[in-house]
N, C-alpha and C positions, 0 to 999 in steps of 0.2 A: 818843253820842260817835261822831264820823267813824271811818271806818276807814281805815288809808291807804292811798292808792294803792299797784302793786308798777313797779317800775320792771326793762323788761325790756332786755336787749342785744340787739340780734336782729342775726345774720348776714346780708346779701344778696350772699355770692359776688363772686367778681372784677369783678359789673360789667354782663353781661349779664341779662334778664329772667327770662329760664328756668334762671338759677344758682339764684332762692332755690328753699327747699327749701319742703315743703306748710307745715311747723312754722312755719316764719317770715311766711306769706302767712296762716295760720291766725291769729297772735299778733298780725300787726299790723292785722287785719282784725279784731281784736276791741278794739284800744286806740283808747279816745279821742283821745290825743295821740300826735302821731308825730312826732320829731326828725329833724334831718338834719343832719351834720357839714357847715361852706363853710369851705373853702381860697381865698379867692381867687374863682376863676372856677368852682372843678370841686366839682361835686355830683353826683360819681359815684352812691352810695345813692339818693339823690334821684330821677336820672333811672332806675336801674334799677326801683325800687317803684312809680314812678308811670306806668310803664309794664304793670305787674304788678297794681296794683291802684288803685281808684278811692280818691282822695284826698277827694272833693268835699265828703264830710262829716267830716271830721276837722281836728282843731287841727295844721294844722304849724308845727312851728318847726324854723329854723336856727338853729347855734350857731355862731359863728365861732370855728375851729381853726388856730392858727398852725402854718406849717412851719418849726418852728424847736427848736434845742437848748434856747434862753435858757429856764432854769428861770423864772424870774421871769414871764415874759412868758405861759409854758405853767399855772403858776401862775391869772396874773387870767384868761385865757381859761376853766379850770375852776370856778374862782368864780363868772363871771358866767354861765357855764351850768348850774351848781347853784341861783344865784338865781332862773334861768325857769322850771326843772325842779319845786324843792322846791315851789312854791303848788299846782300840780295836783296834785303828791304825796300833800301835808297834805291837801287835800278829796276826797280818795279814789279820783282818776282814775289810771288805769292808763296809766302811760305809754312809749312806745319810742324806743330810740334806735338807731337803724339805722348801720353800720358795714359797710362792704366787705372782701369776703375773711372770715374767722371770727375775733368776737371776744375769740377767750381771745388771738388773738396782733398783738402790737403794736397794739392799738385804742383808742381814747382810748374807746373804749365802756366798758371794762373797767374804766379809770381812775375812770371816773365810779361807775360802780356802786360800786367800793371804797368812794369819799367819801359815796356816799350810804349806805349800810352802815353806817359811822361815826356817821351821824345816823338810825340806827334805822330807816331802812327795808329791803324788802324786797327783792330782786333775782332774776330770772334769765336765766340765761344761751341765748339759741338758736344751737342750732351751721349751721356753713355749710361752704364751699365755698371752700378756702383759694384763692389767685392761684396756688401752686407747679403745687398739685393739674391745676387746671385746667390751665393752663401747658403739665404735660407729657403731660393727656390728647388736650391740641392738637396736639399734634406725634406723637399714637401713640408713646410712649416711656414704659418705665418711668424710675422716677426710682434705686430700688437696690435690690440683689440681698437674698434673705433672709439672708445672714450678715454683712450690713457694714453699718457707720454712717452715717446720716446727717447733716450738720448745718445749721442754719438760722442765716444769718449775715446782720447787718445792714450793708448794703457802705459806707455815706456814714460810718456812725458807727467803724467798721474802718480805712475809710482816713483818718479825719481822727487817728484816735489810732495813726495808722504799724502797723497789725494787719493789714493786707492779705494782706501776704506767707504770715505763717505760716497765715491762714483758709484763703488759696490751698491750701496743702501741706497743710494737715490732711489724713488720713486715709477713705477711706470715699467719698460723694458729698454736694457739697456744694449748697445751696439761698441764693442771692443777693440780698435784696430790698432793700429803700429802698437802689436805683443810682440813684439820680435825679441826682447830684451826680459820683459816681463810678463812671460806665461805662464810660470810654476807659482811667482807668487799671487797672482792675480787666481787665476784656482787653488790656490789656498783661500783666500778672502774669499770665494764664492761659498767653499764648501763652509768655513765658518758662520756664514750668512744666513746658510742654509738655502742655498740657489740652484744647486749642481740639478735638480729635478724639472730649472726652466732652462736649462743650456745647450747648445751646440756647439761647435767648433768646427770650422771647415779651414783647410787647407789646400792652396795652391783649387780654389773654385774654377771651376769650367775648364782646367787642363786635365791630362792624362794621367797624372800623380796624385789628382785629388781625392783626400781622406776626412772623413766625416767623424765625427764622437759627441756624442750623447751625455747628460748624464752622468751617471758612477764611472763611467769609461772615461770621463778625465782624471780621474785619478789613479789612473791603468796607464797614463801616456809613457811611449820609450823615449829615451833622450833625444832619436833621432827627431820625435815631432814636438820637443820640449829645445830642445836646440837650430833649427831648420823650420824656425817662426815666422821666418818672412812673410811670408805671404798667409798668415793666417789672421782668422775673426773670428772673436767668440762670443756670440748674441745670446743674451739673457730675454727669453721671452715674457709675457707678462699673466703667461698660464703654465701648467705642468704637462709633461707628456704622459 
């Protein structure tokens, strides 16, 4: 009787090649098959691993990931990446699915493991190198003090359900991510708040395109970096610069 494959999550950090960690070039340098999440155009994981480690003999697959709420849609996209995934499973190969940033948070990596779980396999988890982390080791800045809160807010899904305001106001230092959609007005709410004197914003962290802003400088942004939000974070510290 086969034995099944284990299906692993592996982290590769914001983006850069020297995000992943040894564990993760260790784990995916031992699987047969290696995943890559495609949006579209950007294969972030993709480009940072195969710059990181030799692909040449290994099974890659892409799975196409929509950017989108529609449960339905986010639905067949999991199905049909379970149907590529489960055959190597069943015959015993160890397979990875690589995710940007760490995937215990917000990763379709994550998701997948659950379902596979469900159908009786094995899974684990490798940790990485969230986008905040790095974010604000880019700018040399802590992100909050040892006795206050932090919180981790998703900004597109905030501002489409009128939550802005009060994420804005919460308490402690706050962490901003999927602005992709909602960056203009989410810096509007800060400067209202009167926050813009704890903030940063980093874009595309640990790549070669990556741009930094401060402060009064968010409200200097060109369309390009008010448009081309992907991959950006805007952490509210819990002190002033």
């Amino acid at each position: 009787m086969t034995t099944k494959g284990r299906f692993y999550a592996v982290s590769t950090g914001p983006g850069g090649e020297d995000m992943l960690t040894l564990q993760a070039v260790r784990v995916l340098g031992a699987c047969p098959v290696i995943c890559f999440p495609e949006s579209g155009s950007r294969r972030v994981a993709y480009q940072a691993v195969s710059r990181a480690l030799d692909l040449e003999q290994k099974n890659v697959l892409f799975l196409p990931v929509p950017m989108t709420a529609g449960r339905e849609k986010a639905a067949a996209a999991y199905e049909q990446g379970l149907e590529k995934l489960t055959p190597f499973l069943e015959q015993g190969d160890d397979v990875a699915f690589c995710a940007i940033g760490d995937v215990s948070l917000y990763s379709t990596a994550a998701h997948l493991a659950r379902l596979l779980q469900e159908r009786g396999f094995s899974v684990s988890f490798v940790a990485g190198v969230t986008s905040f982390t790095a974010a604000a080791c880019a700018c040399a800045s802590g992100i909050v003090s040892p006795d206050s809160p932090v919180s981790i807010v998703p900004a597109d899904a905030c501002y489409k359900a009128g939550r802005l305001p009060q994420a804005v106001r919460a308490p402690g230092a706050k962490v901003f991510m999927k602005c992709g959609h909602s960056l203009a007005p989410l810096i509007a709410e800060l400067e209202g708040a009167g926050l813009l004197g704890r903030c940063i914003l980093v874009q595309n962290a640990s790549l070669p395109e990556e741009r930094r802003f401060r402060g009064e400088e968010l409200l200097h942004l060109g369309a390009d970096a008010l448009e081309k939000s992907y991959l950006s974070v805007l952490i509210v510290t819990d002190w002033s610069f």
